[in-house]
Every structure is written in C-alpha cells, then in structure tokens.
N, C-alpha and C positions, 0 to 999 in steps of 0.2 A: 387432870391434876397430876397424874403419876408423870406424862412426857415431861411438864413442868421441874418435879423433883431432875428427871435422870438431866434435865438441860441445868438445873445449877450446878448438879455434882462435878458433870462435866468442865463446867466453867470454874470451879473451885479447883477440879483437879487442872487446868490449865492454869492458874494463875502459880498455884505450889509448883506445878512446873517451873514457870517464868521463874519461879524465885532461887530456886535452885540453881539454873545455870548463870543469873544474875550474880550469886555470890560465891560461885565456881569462880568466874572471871576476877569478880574482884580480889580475893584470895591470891589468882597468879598476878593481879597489879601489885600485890601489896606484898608480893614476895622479893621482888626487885631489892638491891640496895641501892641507896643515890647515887653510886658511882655509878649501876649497872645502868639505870638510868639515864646520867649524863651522856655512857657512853655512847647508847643507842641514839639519843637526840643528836651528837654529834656523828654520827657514822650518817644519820638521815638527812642533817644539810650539807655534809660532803657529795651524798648522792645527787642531791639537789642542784649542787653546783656546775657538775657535772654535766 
C-alpha cells in the first residue's frame, strides 16, 4: 500500500511539474507583440525562400 501512495505522489509531482513549464512557455508566447510576431513569420519565409 505505502509503494502505491509514494507512485501517485510521484505522478502528481510530475504532472505540477508538466504544468509549470507548460505555462513558462506560454507566458514567453504571450509576451510577443503582433508586430514582433509578424516580424519573426516574415524573417522565417524569407529563410525559407532561400
């Protein structure tokens, strides 16, 4: 019973993990402004073109 507890903790402390760097990232999407944005999709199909 007790290996049972220490495998959910584990699994709970993995997901609080996962969710952490999940909304790490989205935070640097969501700091962009649309220009910075644009700018980057156009600087990627120039590379493209290339």
């Amino acid at each position: 019973m007790r290996l049972w507890k220490l495998v959910g903790l584990a699994g709970l402390a993995g997901v609080a993990a996962t969710g952490v760097v999940v909304a790490r990232g989205e935070r640097k999407r969501r700091a962009y402004t649309p220009e910075e944005i644009r700018n980057r999709l156009h600087e990627r199909v120039e590379q493209h073109r290339s």
